[in-house]
N, C-alpha and C positions, 0 to 999 in steps of 0.2 A: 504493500500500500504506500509506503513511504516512495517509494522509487518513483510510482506513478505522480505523487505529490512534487517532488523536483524536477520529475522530466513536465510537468504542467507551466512550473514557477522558470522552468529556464529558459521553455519554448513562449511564454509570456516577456518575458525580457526580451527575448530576439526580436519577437514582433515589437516590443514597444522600440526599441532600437533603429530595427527598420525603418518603422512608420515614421518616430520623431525626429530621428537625427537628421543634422542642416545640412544634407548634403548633395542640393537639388541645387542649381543655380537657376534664378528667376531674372527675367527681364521684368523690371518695376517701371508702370509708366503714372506719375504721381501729379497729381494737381499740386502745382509750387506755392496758391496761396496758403491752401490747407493741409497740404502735406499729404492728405488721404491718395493710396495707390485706385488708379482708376482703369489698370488694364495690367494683366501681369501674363508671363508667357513664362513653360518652362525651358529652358536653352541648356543644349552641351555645350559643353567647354569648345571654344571657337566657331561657334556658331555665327553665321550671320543675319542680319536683316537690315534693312533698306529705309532711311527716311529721307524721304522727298517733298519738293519746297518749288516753288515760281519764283525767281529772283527777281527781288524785288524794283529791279533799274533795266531791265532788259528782256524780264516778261519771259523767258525761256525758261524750262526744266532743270534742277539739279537734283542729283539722286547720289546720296552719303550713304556708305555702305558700312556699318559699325560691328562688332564681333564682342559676344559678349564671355568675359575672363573672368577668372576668381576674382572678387573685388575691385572691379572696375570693368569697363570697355575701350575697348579698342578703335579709332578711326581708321578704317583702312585704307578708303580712296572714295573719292567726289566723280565723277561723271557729268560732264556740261556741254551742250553745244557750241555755247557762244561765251567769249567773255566779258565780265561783267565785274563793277564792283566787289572788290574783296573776293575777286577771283583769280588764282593765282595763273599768272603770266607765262613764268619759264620755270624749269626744275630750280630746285635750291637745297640748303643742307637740310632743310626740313623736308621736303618730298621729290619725287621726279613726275613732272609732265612729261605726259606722252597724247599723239593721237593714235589712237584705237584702230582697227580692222574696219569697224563701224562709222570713222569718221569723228568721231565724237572724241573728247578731249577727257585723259583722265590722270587724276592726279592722285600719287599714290603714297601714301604717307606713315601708315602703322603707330599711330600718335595715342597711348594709354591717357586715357580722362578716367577721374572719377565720375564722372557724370556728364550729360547730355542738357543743356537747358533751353529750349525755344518757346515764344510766344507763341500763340495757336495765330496764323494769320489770317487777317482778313482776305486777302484777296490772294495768298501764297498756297493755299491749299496744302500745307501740308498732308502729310497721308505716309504710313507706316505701312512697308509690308514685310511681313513675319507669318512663318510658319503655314504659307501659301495664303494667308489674307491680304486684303488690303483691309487699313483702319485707317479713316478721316480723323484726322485730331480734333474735328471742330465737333467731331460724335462725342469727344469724352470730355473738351469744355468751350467755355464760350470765349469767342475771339479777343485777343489780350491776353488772356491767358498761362499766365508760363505752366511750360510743363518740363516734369523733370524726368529722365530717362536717366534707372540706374542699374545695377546688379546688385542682387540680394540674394542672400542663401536661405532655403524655405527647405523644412520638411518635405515627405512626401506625400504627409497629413495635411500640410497646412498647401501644400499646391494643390492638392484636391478639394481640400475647402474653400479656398480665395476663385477657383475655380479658373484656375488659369489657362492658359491657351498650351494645345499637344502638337 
């Protein structure tokens, strides 16, 4: 009886183990006035996903490819057709421009942030895609908006609760 009572008590610890331990890494997409997470996705290690913007002086596409790491993310590379304000020109110690196969201009960078911060824009259309969606940012706040894009480490209880994206 006893044996059965510790094989119960041990296979109970494995499970709560499993379940609780942080060893899920989350993409956290957070409303910046209130801190509250407003869209969470669960990501392997070097994962990517894509946010994209209407620049705001030349009305054209850019599309920022970010990867998300233990405790932080990654900038990989921008993707733009045309150039624009606060668009980078020619290669530098910080990244290498190149044109693309596609014609299109990329710049490629590998730049670790702890975090992601944009305004939801008016007229920029942001739009996140992850995990084969597209998500409009202006769906999860209203224009103005900062939102904060980060990695957080979550259970695999609490990814199933917060009911994050697979």
């Amino acid at each position: 009886m006893r044996c059965w009572v510790w094989g119960g008590l041990v296979l109970a610890a494995a499970l709560a183990v499993v379940l609780f331990y942080r060893d899920r890494l989350v993409l956290e997409v957070a409303n910046g006035n209130t801190g509250r997470a407003v869209l969470c996705a669960d990501m392997a290690e070097k994962e990517e996903f894509v946010l994209s913007f209407i620049h705001s002086v030349n009305r054209r596409p850019v599309y920022d490819t970010l990867q998300a790491a233990r405790g932080h993310l990654v900038i990989v590379k921008s993707r733009f057709d045309a150039f624009g304000a606060g668009m980078p020109e020619s290669s530098t110690e910080d990244g290498t421009l190149r044109v693309a196969e596609d014609g299109w201009l990329e710049w490629t960078t590998n730049r670790p942030v702890p975090e992601v911060v944009v305004r939801v824009g008016r007229v920029a259309e942001h739009r996140l895609y992850l995990k084969g969606r597209t998500v409009p940012l202006k769906d999860l706040a209203e224009p103005g908006t900062p939102i904060s894009l980060r990695v957080r480490q979550r259970s695999r209880y609490a990814v199933w609760k917060e009911r994050c994206l697979r």
